[in-house]
FIKOLZA-1660 file (N, C-alpha, C; in steps of 0.1 Angstrom, whole numbers, plus 5000, padded with zeros to 4 digits):
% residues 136
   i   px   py   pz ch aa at
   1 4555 1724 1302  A  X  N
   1 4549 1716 1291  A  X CA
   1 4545 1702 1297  A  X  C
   2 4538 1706 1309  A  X  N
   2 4535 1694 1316  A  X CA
   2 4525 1684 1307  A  X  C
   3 4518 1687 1299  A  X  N
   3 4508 1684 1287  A  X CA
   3 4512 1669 1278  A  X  C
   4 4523 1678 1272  A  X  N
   4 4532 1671 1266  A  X CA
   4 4535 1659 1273  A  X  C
   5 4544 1661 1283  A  X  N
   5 4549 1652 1293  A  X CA
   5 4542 1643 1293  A  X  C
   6 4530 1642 1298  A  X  N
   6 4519 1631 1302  A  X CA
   6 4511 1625 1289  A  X  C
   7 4510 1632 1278  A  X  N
   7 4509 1625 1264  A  X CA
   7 4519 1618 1259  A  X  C
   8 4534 1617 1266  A  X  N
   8 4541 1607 1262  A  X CA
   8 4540 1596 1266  A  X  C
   9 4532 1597 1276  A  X  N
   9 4533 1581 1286  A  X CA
   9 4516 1578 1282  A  X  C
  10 4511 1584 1269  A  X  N
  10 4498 1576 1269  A  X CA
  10 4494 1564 1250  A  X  C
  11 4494 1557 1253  A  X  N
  11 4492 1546 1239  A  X CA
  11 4481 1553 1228  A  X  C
  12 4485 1557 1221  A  X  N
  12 4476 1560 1208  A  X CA
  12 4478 1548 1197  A  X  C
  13 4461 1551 1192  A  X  N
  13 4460 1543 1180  A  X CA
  13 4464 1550 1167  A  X  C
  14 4468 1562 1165  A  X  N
  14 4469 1567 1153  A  X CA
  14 4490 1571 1158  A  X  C
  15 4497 1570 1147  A  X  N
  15 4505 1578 1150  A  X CA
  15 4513 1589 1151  A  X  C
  16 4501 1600 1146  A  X  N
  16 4503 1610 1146  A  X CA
  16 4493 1621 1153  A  X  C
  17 4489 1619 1170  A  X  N
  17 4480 1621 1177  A  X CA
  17 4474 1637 1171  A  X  C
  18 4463 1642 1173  A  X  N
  18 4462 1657 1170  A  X CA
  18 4458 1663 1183  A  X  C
  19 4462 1673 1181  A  X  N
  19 4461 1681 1197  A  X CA
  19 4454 1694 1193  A  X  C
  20 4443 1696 1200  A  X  N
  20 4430 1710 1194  A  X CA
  20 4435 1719 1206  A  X  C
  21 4437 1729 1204  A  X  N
  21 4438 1741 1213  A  X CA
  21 4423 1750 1214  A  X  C
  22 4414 1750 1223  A  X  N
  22 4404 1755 1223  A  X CA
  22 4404 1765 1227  A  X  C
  23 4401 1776 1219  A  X  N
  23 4399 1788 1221  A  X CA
  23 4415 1800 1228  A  X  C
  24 4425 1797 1217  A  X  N
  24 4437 1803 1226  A  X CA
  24 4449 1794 1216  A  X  C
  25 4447 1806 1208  A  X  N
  25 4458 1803 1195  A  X CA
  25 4473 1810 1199  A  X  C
  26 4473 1816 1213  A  X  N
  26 4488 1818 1218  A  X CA
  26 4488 1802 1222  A  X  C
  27 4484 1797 1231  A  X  N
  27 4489 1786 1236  A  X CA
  27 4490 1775 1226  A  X  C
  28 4482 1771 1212  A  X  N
  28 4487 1764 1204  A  X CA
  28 4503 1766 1196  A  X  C
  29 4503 1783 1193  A  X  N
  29 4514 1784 1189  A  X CA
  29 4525 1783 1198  A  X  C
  30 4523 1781 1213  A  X  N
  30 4537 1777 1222  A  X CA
  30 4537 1763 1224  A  X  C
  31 4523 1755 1217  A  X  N
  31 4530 1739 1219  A  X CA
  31 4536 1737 1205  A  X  C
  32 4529 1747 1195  A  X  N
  32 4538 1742 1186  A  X CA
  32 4552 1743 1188  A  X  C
  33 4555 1754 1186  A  X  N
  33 4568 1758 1190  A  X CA
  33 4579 1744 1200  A  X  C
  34 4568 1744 1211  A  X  N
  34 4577 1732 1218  A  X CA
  34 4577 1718 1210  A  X  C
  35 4567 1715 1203  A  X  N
  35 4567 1701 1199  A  X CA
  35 4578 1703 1187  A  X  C
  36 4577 1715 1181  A  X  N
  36 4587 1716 1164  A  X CA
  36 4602 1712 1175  A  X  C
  37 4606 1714 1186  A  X  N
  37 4617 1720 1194  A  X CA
  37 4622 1702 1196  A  X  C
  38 4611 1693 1200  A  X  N
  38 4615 1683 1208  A  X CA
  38 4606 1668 1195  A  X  C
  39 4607 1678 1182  A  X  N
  39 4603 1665 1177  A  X CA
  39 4590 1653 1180  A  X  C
  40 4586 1661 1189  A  X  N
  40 4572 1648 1195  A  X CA
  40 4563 1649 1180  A  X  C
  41 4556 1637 1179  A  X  N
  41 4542 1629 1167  A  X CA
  41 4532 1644 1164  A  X  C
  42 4532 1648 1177  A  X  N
  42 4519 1654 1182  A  X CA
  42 4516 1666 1172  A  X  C
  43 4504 1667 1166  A  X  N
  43 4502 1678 1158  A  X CA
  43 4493 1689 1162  A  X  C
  44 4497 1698 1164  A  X  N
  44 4487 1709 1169  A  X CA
  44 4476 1720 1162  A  X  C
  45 4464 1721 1166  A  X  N
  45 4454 1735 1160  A  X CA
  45 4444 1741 1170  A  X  C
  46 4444 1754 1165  A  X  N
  46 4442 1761 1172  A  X CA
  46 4421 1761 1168  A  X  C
  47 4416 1754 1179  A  X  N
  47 4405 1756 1175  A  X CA
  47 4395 1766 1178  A  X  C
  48 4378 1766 1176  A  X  N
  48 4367 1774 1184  A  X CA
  48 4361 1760 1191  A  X  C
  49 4355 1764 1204  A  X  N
  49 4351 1759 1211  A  X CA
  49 4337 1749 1202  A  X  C
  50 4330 1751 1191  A  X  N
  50 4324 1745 1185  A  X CA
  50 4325 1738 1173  A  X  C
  51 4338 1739 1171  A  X  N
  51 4347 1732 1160  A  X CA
  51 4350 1715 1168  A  X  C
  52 4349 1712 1178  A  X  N
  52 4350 1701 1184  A  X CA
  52 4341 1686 1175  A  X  C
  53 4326 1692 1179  A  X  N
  53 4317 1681 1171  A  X CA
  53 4319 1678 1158  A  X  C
  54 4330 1691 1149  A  X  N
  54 4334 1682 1132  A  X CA
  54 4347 1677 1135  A  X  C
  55 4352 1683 1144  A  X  N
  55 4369 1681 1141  A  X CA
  55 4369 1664 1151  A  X  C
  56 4382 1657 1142  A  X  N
  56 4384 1652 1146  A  X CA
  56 4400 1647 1158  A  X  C
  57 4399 1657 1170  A  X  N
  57 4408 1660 1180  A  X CA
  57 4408 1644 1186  A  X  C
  58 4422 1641 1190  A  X  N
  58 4425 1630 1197  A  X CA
  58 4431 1637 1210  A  X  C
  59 4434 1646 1213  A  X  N
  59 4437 1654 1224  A  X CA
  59 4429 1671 1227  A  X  C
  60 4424 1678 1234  A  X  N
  60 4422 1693 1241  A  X CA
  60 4419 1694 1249  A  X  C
  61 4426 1706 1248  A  X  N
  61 4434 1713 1253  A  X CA
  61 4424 1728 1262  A  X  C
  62 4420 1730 1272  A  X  N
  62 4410 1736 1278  A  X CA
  62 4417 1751 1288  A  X  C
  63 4416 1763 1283  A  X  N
  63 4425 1768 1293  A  X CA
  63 4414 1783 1296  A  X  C
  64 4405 1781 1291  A  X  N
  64 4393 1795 1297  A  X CA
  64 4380 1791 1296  A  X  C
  65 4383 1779 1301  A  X  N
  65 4365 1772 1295  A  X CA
  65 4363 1765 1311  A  X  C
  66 4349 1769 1317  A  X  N
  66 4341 1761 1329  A  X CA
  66 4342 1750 1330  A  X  C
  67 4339 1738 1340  A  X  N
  67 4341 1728 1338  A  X CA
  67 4327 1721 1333  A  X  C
  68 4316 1733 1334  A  X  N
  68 4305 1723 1327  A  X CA
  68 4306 1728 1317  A  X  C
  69 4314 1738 1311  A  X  N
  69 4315 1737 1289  A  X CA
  69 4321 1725 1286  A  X  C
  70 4336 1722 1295  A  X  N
  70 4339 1716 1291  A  X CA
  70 4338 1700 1289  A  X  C
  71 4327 1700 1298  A  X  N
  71 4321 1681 1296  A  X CA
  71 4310 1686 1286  A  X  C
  72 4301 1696 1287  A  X  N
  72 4295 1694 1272  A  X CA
  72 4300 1692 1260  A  X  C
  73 4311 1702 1260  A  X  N
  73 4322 1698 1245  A  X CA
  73 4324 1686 1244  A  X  C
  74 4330 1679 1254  A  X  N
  74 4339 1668 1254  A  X CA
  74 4325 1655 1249  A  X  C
  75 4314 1658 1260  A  X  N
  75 4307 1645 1254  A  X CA
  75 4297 1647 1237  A  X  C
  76 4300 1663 1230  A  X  N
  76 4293 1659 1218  A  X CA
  76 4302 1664 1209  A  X  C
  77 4320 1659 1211  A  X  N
  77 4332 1662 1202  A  X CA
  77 4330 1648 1191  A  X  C
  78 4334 1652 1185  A  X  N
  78 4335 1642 1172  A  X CA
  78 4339 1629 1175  A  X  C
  79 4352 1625 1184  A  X  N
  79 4358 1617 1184  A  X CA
  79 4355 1611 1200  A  X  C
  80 4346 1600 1205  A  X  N
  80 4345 1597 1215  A  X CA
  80 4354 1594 1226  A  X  C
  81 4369 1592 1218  A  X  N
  81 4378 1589 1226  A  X CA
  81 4393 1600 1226  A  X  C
  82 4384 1607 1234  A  X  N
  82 4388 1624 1232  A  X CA
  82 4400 1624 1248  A  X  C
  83 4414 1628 1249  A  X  N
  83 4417 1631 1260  A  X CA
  83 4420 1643 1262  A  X  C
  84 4417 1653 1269  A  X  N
  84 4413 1665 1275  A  X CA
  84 4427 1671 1290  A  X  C
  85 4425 1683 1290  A  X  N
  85 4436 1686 1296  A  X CA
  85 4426 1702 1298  A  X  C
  86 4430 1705 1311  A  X  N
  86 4424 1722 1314  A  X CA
  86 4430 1729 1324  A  X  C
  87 4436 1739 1321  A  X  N
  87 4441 1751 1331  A  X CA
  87 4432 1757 1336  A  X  C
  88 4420 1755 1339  A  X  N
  88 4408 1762 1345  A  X CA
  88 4401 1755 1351  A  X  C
  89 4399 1744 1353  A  X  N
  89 4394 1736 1362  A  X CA
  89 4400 1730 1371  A  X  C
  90 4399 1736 1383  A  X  N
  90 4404 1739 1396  A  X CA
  90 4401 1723 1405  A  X  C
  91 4389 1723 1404  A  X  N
  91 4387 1708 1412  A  X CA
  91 4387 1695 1405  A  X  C
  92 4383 1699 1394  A  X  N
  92 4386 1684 1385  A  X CA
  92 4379 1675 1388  A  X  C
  93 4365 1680 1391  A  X  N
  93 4355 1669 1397  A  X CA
  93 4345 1664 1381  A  X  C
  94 4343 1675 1370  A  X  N
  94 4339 1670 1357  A  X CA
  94 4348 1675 1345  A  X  C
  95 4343 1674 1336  A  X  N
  95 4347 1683 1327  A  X CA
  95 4361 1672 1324  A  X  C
  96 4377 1680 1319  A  X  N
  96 4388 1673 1318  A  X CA
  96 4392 1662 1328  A  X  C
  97 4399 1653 1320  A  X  N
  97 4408 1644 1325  A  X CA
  97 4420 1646 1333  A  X  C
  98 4427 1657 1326  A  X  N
  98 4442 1664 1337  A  X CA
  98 4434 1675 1338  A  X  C
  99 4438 1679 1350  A  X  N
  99 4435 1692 1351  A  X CA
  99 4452 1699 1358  A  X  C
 100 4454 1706 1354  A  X  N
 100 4473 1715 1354  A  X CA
 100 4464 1725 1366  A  X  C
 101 4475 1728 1373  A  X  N
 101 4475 1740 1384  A  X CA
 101 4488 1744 1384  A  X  C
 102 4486 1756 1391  A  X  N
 102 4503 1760 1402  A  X CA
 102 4501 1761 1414  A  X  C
 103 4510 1753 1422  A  X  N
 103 4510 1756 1437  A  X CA
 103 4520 1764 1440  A  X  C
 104 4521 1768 1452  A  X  N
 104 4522 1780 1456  A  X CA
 104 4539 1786 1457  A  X  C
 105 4548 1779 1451  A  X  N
 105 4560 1776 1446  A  X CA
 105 4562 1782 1430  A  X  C
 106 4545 1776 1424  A  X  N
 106 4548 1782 1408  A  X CA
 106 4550 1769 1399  A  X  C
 107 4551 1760 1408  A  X  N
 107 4555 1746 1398  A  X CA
 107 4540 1740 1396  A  X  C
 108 4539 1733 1382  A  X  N
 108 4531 1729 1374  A  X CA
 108 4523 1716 1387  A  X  C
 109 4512 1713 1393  A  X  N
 109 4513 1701 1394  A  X CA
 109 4498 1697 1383  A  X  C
 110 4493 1686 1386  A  X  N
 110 4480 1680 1382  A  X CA
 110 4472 1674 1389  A  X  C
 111 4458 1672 1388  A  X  N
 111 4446 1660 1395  A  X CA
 111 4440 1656 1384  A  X  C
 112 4439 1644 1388  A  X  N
 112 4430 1635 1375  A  X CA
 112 4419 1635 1380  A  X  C
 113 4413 1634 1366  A  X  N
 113 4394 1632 1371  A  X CA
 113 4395 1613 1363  A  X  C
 114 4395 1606 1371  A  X  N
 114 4393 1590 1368  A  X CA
 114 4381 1589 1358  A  X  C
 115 4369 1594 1366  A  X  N
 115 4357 1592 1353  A  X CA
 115 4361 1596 1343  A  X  C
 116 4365 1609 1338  A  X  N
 116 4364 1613 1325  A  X CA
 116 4380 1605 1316  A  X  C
 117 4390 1602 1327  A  X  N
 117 4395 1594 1320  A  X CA
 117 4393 1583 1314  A  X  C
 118 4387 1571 1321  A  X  N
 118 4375 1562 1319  A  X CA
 118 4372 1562 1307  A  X  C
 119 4365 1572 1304  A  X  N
 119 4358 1580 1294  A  X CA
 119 4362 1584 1280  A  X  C
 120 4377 1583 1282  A  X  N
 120 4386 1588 1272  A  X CA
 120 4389 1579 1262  A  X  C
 121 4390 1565 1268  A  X  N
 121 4397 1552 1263  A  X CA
 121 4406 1554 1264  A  X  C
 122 4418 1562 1267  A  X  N
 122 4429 1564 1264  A  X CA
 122 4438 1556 1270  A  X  C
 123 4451 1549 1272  A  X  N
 123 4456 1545 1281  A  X CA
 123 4466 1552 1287  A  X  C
 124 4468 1554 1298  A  X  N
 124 4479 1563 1303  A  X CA
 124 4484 1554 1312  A  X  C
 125 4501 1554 1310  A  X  N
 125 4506 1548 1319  A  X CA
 125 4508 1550 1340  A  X  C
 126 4504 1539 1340  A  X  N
 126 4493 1544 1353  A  X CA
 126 4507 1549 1366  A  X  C
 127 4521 1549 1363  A  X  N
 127 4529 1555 1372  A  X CA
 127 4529 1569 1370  A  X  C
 128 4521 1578 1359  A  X  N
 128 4519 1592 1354  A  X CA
 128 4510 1592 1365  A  X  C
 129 4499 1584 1367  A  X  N
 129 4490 1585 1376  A  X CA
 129 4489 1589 1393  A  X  C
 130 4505 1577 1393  A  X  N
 130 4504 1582 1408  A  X CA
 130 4510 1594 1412  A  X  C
 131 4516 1602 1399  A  X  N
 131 4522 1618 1403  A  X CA
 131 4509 1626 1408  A  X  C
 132 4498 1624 1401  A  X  N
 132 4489 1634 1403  A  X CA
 132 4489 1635 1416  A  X  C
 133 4480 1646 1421  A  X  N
 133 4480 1654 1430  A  X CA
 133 4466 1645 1434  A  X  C
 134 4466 1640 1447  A  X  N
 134 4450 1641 1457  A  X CA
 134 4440 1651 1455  A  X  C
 135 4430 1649 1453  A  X  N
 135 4419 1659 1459  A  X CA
 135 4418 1657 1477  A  X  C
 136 4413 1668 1474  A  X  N
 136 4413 1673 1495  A  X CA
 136 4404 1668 1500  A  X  C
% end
């Protein structure tokens, strides 16, 4: 629930952030599950990839989507100050802000993409930052 994790150490304006699951209503139903478990703000739904531009998401969540869907989504989603996360974007050069991997151990790490965090407004506490992983 590395997700989670890294949404704790970030400042919202609302206090009850919403979190869009795009395309992959197993994985909404396992953060719900974890958020009902650990009590986090965070409210979860399970969206379609085109439900972005009405819905109003303060967090999504990217886990079978390209990295150029997912900067199209992201720059004509509803809410300009969108922070994004993807299991599928490997280099993390567009598209999400975290991008989640497994190295070769099996453990969760991450790489940030700076620009699109930028992009996010979001604030994240910048010692989450220095966990991330290098690009090569």
């Amino acid at each position: 629930m590395m997700t989670l994790s890294i949404l704790s150490y970030a400042k919202w304006n609302t206090p009850n952030p919403q979190l869009c699951v795009v395309d992959n209503a197993d994985y909404a139903t396992q953060f719900g599950n974890y958020i009902k478990s650990t009590k986090s703000p965070v409210t979860v739904y399970a969206i379609h990839a085109n439900d972005l531009k009405s819905r109003k998401c303060d967090v999504v969540f990217f886990s079978n989507t390209v990295a150029q869907t997912e900067q199209a989504l992201i720059n004509k989603s509803l809410n300009p100050s969108i922070l994004s996360f993807s299991t599928s974007n490997t280099e993390c050069d567009i598209g999400s802000a975290f991008c989640l991997l497994n190295n070769k151990s099996g453990n969760t790490i991450f790489k940030v993409n700076l620009d699109s965090l930028a992009q996010s407004k979001i604030h994240i506490d910048p010692r989450v930052l220095l966990l991330a992983k290098s690009s090569d």
